[in-house]
Structures are given as structure tokens and as C-alpha cells.
N, C-alpha and C positions, 0 to 999 in steps of 0.2 A: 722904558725898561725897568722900570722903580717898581713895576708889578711882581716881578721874578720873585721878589726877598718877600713877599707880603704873608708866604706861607712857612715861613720860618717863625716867627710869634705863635699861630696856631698850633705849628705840631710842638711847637716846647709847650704851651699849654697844655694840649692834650696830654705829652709824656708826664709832664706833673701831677696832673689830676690823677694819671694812673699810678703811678709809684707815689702816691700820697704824700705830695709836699705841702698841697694845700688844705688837706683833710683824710686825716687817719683810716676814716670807717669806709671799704667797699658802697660802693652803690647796692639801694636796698633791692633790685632787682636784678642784680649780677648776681652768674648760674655759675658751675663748674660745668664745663663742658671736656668734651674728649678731644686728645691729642694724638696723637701716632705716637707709638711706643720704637724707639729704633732696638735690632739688638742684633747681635752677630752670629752667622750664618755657620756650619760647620767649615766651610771654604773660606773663611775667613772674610767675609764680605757684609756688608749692612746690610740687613734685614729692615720693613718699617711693617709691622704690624697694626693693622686698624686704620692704613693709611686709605682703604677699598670702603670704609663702612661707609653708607648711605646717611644724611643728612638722619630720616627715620631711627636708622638703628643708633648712630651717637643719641637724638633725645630722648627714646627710649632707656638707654643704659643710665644716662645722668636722672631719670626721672625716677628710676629704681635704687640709686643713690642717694634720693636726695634723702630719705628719711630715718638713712643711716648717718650722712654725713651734714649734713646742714648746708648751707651759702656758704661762700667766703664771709657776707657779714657778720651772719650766724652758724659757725661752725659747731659741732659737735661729733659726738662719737657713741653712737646709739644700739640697740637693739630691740627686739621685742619683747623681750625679759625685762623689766624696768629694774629690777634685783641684779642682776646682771650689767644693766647699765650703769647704776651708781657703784658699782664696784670700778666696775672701769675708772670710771669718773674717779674717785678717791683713790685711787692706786697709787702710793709714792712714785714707782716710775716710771707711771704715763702719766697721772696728772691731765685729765681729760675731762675735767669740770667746764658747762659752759662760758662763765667765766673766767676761766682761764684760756681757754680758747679764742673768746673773743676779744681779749685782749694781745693775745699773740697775737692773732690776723692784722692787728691795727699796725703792732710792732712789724710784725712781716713785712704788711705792707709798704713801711717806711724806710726801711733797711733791709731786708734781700728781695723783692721783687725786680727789682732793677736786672737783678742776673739770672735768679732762680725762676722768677716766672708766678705767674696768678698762678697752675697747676702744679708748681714743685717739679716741674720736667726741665729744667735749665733753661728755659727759651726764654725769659725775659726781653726787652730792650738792649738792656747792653750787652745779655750773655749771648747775643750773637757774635757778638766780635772777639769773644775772646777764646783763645785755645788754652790750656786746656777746657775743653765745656765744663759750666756750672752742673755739680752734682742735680742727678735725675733722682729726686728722693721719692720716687715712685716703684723703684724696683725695692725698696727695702736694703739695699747693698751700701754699703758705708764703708769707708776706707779706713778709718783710723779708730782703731776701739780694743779695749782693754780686754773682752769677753769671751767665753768658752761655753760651748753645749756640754754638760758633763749629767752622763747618768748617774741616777739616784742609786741603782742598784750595785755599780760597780765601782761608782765614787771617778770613775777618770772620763778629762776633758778629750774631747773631739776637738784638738786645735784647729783638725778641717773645714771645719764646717761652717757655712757662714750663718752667723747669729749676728738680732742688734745689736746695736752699743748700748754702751748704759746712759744717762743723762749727764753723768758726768763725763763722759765721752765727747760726746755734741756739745756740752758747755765747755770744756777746753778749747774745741774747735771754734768755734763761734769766739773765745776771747779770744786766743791766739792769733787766727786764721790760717792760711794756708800758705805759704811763703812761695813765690814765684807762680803761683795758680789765681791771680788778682780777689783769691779771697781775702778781703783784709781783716785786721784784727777789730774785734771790737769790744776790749778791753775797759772800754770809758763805760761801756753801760753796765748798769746796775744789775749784777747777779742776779737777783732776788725777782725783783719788779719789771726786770726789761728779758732777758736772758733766757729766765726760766720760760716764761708762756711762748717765748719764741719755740723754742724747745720742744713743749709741747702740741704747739700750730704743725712743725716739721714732720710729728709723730703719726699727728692730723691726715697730714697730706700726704705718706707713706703710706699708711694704710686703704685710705681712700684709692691710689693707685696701684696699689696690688692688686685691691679686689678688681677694679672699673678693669685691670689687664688680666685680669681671668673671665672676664666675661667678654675680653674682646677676643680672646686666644680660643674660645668656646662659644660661638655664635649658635642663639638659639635652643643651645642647654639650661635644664632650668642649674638654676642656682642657690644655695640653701642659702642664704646672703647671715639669716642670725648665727648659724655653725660659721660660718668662715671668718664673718667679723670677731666671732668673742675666741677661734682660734688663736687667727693673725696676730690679736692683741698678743695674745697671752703670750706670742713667742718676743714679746718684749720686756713681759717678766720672768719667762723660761724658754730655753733655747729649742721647747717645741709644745708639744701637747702637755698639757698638766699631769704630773702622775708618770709621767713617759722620762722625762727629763728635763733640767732646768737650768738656767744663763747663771754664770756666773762671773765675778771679775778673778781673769787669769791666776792664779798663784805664783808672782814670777820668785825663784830662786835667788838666793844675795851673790853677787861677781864671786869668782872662787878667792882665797886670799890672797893671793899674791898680784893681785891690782891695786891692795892696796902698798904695796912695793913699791919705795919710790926710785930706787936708783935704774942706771940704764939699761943692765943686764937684767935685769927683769922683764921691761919696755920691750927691749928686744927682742925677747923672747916669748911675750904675748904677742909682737909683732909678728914674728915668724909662725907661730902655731895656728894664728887668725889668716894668714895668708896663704899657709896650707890648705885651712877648711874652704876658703873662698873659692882657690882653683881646683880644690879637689869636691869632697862630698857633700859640700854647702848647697854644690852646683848656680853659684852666685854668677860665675866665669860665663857660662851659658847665654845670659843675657845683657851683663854687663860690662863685660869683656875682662881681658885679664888687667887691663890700667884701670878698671871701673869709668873707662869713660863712655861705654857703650856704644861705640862706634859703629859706622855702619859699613865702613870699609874692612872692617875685621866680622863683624857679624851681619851680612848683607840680613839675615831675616827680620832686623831689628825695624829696616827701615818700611818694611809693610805692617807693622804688626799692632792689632787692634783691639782696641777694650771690647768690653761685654753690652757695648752698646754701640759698637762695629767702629767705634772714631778714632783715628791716628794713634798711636801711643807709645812713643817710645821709651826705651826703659829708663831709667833716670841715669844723668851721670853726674857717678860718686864723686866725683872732683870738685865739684861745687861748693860743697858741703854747706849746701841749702837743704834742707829735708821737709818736704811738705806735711809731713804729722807732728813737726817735734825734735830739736833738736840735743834733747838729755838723751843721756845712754839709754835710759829706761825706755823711750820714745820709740829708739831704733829695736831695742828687744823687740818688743812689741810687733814693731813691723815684722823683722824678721820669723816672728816665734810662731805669732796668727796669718801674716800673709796679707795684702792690701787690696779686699774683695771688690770686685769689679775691672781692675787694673791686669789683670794677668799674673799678678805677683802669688806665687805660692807660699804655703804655712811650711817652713822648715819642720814641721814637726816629725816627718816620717824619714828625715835624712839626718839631723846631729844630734848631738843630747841639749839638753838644757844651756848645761854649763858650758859647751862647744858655740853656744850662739854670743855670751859673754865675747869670747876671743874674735868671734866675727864681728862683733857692735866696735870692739877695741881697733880692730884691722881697718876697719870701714871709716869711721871718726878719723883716722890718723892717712886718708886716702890724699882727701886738699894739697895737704904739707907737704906729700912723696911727689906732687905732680911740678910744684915751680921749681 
């Protein structure tokens, strides 16, 4: 019977060798290959696109990639305009130097492949077991970010609209992590040297799966691959075409004064005003019930209801007072103000004012306390 456990040594070997415990660098003949893209159905059901393509048509797509995107060893971010390409490359906030690239992929490798995955679609090793799934940084969607599309011409933000983050965005996350979502913090590593090119590897691998899912979503279409590449970029330095409009970090407003009020009738009375907005025009109540515990025996819809990539998702409950972006008042603005793209969470911007989302971040904060 001593044969059973013999294949226990090999596959830890093998998981090592991939999530690079015993060597940073990809093998020099590892491809990017294609994965199904999941995403959800107007019926509210998962979709898996590209889940049909033929062996042919996946090395075909990767083989039209490769000369934009490079290897996992040798990653980059290219085009046919060499001018064009070292712009990219130098751009403070992509930072898509091959160097710096290839130095993420190492860090990558060592530290999020485990859950993220060789292609940045959450399917790693471990990120099978774990719910919530590890973010798919292939749709370009990001949940936690400071930023706004705002035209040039009229000067105001689209809080709707989903734009990247900024780099500071993804380096908070990445130190922080994500609190009850098994992202951990990773704090100990080195901003500068560890952090950043990770950063820019994620960027890497975002864009590479937008394009690789426009080309699955369009079978047989040609594809202008240098137009879409040096677009896609660029809606990481502007929140779209250049000249059209441009990203910028939110302008958030100061609490109105009487937060900084310390006695209780004051308390009180941001308490009441913020629990007004909640069950009234915040439309918070909707999804998360009126205790914020979002239950499904009060809101039976809660318990089918799915992200933009068709997987379980229910809405958070406030009582916890765990918050996966961030737990300063600022954090929850933020969520509340932009909306938590991919998640179903909408941008309050077209329902309170500014200074009404204040009174909702104060209402929500103080939800834990009201519940034992």
C-alpha cells in the first residue's frame, strides 16, 4: 500500500516549480496560452466564452500576441511604432520597461501565481478553493480605485464609468490586501523594488487579456492589434482616447463641519441623517437590507445574485465591519462615490450629493456597534 503516498513528493514538486519556490524565472519555453473568459448572461447566468475555440484557433490568437506581449519570461508591451513603444515603456503610470517587466513576472511568479494564475484569470492552484475567486485582471475591471473619467472640455468626472486605477491604487492593495477575500497583505515587501514591477506585470497581464478577449469575442475579424494596443494603454493614463478625455484621481470633498463635532447630539444626528440616506435615496436598503446585514430571508434576490463574471456574489454584510478596500472613512467614500466595478455595486453618483455620501460612510462605520 506504501505506493498510494509516492505521488504526493511529485505533485508538491511540481506545484513548486510552478509558483517558483525553487526558481524565480518562467521556463524559457513557456507560452501564454488562452483560457475561457467566464461572464454573465443578461439572465443572470455564466456565460464561458472561447470555451468552443479549437486547439488551432487558441495558437493562432497567442501566436499574434506574441509580438506584442512577449513570454511570461520575457514579458513586454510593444507595438509597431518603436516611438510609440518607448513611450509606453517610460510612462510613469505604466512603467512597461522590459525590465521592469521582467522583473515583475519573477515577483509574480513567487507571490500571486498561487491564486492569480500564469494568465492573470484567477485560476491558479490555490485560487480554486477559494471563494471569493481571485480577481481576473484580464477584463481590465478593478474594484478598489480612486479614479474618474472626466472631460477635458467640460472639466466634470463620469463617476460611472469604469476607468483604471491608478498605480497607487493597486500598490495599496497589493500592501494592504483584501480582508476576508484570502488576499493577504503584503506590506513587508519593498515598495520600490518588489511592489512596483509587480504592478506593472498586473498591467502587463490586463492588457494582454482584453485584447486576446476581443479577439475571442470576434472570431476571424481582422484585428488592427497596434490601434487597440497603444489605445487600451492609454486608457491607463486617460480614462479613454487621448484628446477625448482623461483619468484622473477623484477630487474627494472635506466631511462637512460638524464631524468634527465631538459631542453626542451631534453623533446623533449624522446618525439619523446617514440612516435616512441609506433607506431612502442612497438605495443602500436595496441590497443590503435595512440592518445592513443583507440577508436573504429579507431580500430573497440577494441569494442568486452574480458578478460580471457570472460567480456567486453576495452583497456584503455591513455588520462585520470588515471592508475589503479599506477600512478609513476615505476608503468607504470611495467605494460608495465610484461604485465597486465588477461586483454589481453601483457609483452613488447619480442618486446623493457628495457631502450626503459623508453621512452614509458615518451611518455605515457606526452599523457593527448598532448590531450586538
Amino acid at each position: 500500500m506504501r505506493w498510494k503516498f509516492t505521488f504526493l513528493p511529485v505533485a508538491f514538486a511540481g506545484l513548486t516549480v510552478l509558483a517558483g519556490c525553487n526558481e524565480d524565472s518562467y521556463p524559457e519555453k513557456l507560452r501564454y496560452e488562452l483560457h475561457p473568459y467566464p461572464t454573465l448572461n443578461s439572465k443572470n447566468e455564466q456565460e464561458i466564452l472561447g470555451q468552443d475555440a479549437s486547439a488551432a484557433e487558441k495558437s493562432e490568437i497567442a501566436e499574434k500576441l506574441l509580438d506584442y506581449f512577449g513570454t511570461p519570461r520575457h514579458p513586454w508591451v510593444k507595438v509597431s511604432d518603436e516611438k510609440v513603444s518607448e513611450e509606453l515603456a517610460n510612462n510613469e503610470e505604466l512603467q512597461l520597461s522590459d525590465e521592469t517587466l521582467e522583473a515583475g513576472s519573477k515577483l509574480y511568479r513567487r507571490y500571486c501565481l498561487h491564486c492569480h494564475g500564469l494568465m492573470g484569470d484567477g485560476t491558479g492552484p490555490t485560487g480554486a478553493f477559494l471563494t471569493p475567486k481571485p480577481r481576473d485582471f484580464r477584463s481590465g475591471k478593478f474594484k478598489f480605485r480612486s479614479t474618474v473619467k472626466v472631460d477635458p472640455t467640460t472639466k466634470k468626472p463620469d463617476t460611472g464609468a469604469i476607468v483604471a486605477p491608478s498605480r497607487a491604487d493597486l500598490i495599496k492593495t497589493i500592501k494592504l490586501g483584501v480582508p476576508t477575500a484570502s488576499m493577504p497583505s503584503f506590506g513587508l515587501l519593498d515598495e520600490e523594488k518588489e511592489i512596483n514591477p509587480i504592478v506593472s506585470y498586473v498591467i502587463h497581464l490586463s492588457l494582454r487579456g482584453q485584447i486576446e478577449k476581443r479577439m475571442v469575442g470576434s472570431p476571424g475579424e481582422d484585428v488592427d492589434l497596434d490601434k487597440d494596443v497603444q489605445q487600451l494603454a492609454e486608457t491607463w493614463i486617460y480614462g479613454g482616447r487621448k484628446g477625448r478625455s482623461e483619468k484622473m484621481a477623484f477630487p474627494v470633498p472635506k466631511p462637512p463641519a460638524e464631524f468634527l463635532a465631538a459631542d453626542n447630539t451631534a453623533a446623533m444626528q449624522r446618525f439619523e441623517r446617514g440612516k435616512k440616506l441609506y433607506l431612502g435615496d442612497g438605495g443602500c436598503v436595496e441590497c443590503h437590507g435595512k440592518d445592513g446585514r443583507a440577508s436573504v430571508v429579507e431580500l430573497a434576490t440577494n441569494r442568486g445574485r452574480r458578478n460580471e463574471w457570472g460567480d456567486l456574489n453576495a452583497p456584503r454584510n455591513l455588520t462585520y465591519g470588515y471592508y475589503r478596500g479599506g477600512s478609513q472613512p476615505l476608503d468607504l467614500y470611495y467605494r460608495m462615490r465610484l461604485g465597486v466595478a465588477g461586483s454589481g455595486m453601483p457609483a452613488a453618483a447619480d442618486k446623493v450629493s457628495d457631502e450626503d455620501i459623508w453621512y452614509l460612510v458615518d451611518y455605515v462605520l457606526a452599523l457593527p456597534s448598532q448590531q450586538r
